[in-house]
N, C-alpha and C positions, 0 to 999 in steps of 0.2 A: 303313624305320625312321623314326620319327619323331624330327629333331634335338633341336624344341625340348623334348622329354621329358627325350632327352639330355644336352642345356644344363640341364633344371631340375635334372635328379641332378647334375651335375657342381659346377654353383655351392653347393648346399647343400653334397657335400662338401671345395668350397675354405673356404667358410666356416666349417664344424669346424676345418679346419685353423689356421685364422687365432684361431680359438674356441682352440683347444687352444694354440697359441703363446701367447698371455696369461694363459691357466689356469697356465702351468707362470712366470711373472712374479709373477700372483699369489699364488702358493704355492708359493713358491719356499722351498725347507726351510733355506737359507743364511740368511734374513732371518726364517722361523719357524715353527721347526720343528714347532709346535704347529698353526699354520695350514696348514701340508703336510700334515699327516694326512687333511684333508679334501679332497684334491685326486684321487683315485681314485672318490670319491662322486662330486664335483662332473662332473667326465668322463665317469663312469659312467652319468648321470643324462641331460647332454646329450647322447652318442652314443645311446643307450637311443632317445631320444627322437626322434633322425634316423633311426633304423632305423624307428619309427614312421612319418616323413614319409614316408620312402623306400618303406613299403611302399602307402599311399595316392598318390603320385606314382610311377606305373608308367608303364613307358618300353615303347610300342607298335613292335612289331620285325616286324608284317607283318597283313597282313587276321586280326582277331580273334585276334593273340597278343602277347601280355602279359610282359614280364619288372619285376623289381623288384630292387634292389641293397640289400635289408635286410643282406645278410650284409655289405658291404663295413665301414661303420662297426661292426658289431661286430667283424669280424676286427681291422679298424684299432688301433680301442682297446686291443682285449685284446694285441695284437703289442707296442705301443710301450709299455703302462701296467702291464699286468700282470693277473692275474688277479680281482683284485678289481671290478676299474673293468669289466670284460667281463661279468664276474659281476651287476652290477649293471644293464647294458648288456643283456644278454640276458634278461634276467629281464623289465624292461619290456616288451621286444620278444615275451619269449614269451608275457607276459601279454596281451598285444594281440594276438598270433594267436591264441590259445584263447580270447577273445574274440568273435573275428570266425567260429567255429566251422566249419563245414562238414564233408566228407570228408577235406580235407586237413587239418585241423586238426593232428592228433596227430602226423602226418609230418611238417609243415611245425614244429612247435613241438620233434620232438627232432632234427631240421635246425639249428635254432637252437642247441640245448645243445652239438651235435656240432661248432657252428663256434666256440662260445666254447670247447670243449675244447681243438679243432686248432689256434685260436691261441695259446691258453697254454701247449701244448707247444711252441710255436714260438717263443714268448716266456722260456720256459727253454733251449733250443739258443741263442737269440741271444746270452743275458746268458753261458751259457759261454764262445761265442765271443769275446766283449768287445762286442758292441754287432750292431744290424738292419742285415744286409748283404742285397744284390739276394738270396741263395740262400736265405734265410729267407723273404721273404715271395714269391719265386718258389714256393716249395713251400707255403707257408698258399696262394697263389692256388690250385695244382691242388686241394690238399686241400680247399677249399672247393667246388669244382669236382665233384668226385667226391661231397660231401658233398649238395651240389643235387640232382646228377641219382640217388643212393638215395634222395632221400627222393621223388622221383617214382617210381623202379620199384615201389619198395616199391607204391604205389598198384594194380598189372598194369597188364595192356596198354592200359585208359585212361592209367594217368599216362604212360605209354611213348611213347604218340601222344601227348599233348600237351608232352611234353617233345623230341620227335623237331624239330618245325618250329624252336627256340627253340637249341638246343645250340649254337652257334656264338655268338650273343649274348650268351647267356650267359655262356660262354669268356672273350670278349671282354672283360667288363664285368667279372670276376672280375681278371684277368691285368691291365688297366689300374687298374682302381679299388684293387687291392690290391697286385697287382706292385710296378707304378712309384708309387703315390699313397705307398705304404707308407716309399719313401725319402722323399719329401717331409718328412714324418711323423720320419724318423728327422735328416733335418736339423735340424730345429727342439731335438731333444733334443741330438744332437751340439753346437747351437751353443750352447748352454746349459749344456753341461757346459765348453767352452770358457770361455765366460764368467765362470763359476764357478772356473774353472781359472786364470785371467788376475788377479780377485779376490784371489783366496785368495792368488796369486804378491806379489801387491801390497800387500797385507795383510802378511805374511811379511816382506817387505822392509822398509816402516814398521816394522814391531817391531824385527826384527831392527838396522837404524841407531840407531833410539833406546835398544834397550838395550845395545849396543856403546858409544854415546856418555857414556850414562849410567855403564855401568860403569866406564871411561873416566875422568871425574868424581868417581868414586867413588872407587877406587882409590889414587888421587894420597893425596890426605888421609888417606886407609885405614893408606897404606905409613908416612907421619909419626905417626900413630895409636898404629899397633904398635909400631914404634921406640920411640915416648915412653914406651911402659909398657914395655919391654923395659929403657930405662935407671931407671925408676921403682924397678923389680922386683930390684934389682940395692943400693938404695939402702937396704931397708927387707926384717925378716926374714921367711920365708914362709910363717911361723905365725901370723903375724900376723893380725890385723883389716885393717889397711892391705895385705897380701900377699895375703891372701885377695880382697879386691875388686880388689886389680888382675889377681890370675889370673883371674877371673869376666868379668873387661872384655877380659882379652885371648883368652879364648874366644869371647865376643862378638864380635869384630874379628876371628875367625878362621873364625865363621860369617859375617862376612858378606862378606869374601875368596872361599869358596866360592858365595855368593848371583854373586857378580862373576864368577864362571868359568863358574856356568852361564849368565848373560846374553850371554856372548860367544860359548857352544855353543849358542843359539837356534837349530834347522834347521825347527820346523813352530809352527804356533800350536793351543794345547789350552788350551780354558779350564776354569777350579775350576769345579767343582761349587759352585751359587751357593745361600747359606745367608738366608734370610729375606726382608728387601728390598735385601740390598747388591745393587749391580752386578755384572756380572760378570767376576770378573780374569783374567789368565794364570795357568797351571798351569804354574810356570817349572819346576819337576821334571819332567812330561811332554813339553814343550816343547823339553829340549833333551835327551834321553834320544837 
């Protein structure tokens, strides 16, 4: 086997990796949401695009036999991102093997569809499970595996023999590149939902001091408020013009008594639904529900 083929697959797929850690920074749906939309293209686009390198960078595994790790980044992607970003992933990739044409062409290109499918089933069983555990992409690795060597048999006993000397390597470069690469892959999204998680804790907490403090504040004055038009009301008839405004104000003052109660049940942060170019506020009714 040739290492340094090796070493070249292996560096390009660290370098996705570190690609994909700042994809999910930059499009990060916490900071906008609008710009997250595009981050399944964006992935999509670049793994696509190493399944291309990868299959021009073929990794020599003995006198005139050839393996290529096209399938790794698309499993990859479609495992941790979903089926869009695979979909988009494999489409380039399959465009470039029907392309490059030959015998193998048609097998080697519904190879391709067959891995972006087995990933996206794989990437449904995980999001059940709660997240990419070693048993998820242990099983996209065989699955992919299996998937390799049909689309050789399919060929007969030529593809047979040429996939006979290669099976082990293959294995190999399937179970590492997707296996174990696949947690890597899944650290980056765990630490990011942490992150997120850690945020959003922090976030919650600032609201929640400030509107405890404020109510707080509120209140005080609130409680003298009420009192004064309670002896007001007491002073002057309730048919009145004068009775009537002070009933009005002390419904007032008794809405916002209530505004003060849900401030101090704040448990999550929900923001309004934002109208034109205001900013955007708390939705203190959802918020403390």
């Amino acid at each position: 086997m040739d290492y340094h083929h090796v070493i070249e697959a292996a560096g390009a797929v660290a370098l996705a990796l570190v690609f994909y850690s700042y994809a999910w920074r930059w499009f990060d749906a916490a900071e906008s949401p609008r710009r997250a939309r595009w981050r399944p293209v964006v992935n999509g686009v670049a793994f696509g695009m190493l399944a291309v390198f990868l299959m021009m960078s073929r990794i020599q595994v003995g006198d005139g036999h050839w393996v290529d790790a096209r399938a790794v980044p698309l499993a990859l992607i479609t495992l941790v991102e979903g089926t869009p970003a695979g979909a988009i992933a494999g489409g380039i990739a399959l465009a470039r093997r029907l392309w490059l044409g030959g015998a193998g062409a048609l097998p080697g290109g519904l190879a391709i569809v067959a891995v972006v499918a087995a990933a996206a089933a794989a990437h449904a069983w995980a999001r059940r499970d709660g997240g990419v555990g070693f048993r998820h992409s242990l099983a996209l690795a065989v699955a992919v595996y299996a998937i390799t060597w049909a689309s050789f048999v399919v060929l007969g006993p030529r593809g047979a023999a040429i996939f006979a000397p290669v099976w082990l390597p293959v294995l190999l470069l399937n179970v590492v590149g997707i296996g174990l690469v696949a947690r890597l892959f899944g650290d980056v999204v765990a630490g990011r939902a942490a992150e997120a998680a850690r945020r959003d804790a922090a976030q919650l907490r600032a609201v929640t001091l400030l509107a405890r403090a404020a109510a707080h504040e509120i209140n005080n004055p609130l409680t003298a408020v009420l009192g004064g038009l309670g002896l007001a009301a007491r002073r002057v008839a309730p048919d009145s013009e004068e009775g009537k405004w002070i009933e009005r104000a002390r419904e007032g003052g008794e809405r916002i008594r209530d505004i003060v109660v849900r401030m101090n049940r704040i448990t999550q942060v929900e923001e309004a639904p934002q109208i034109g170019a205001l900013p955007p506020i708390l939705d203190l009714k959802k918020s403390s529900e």
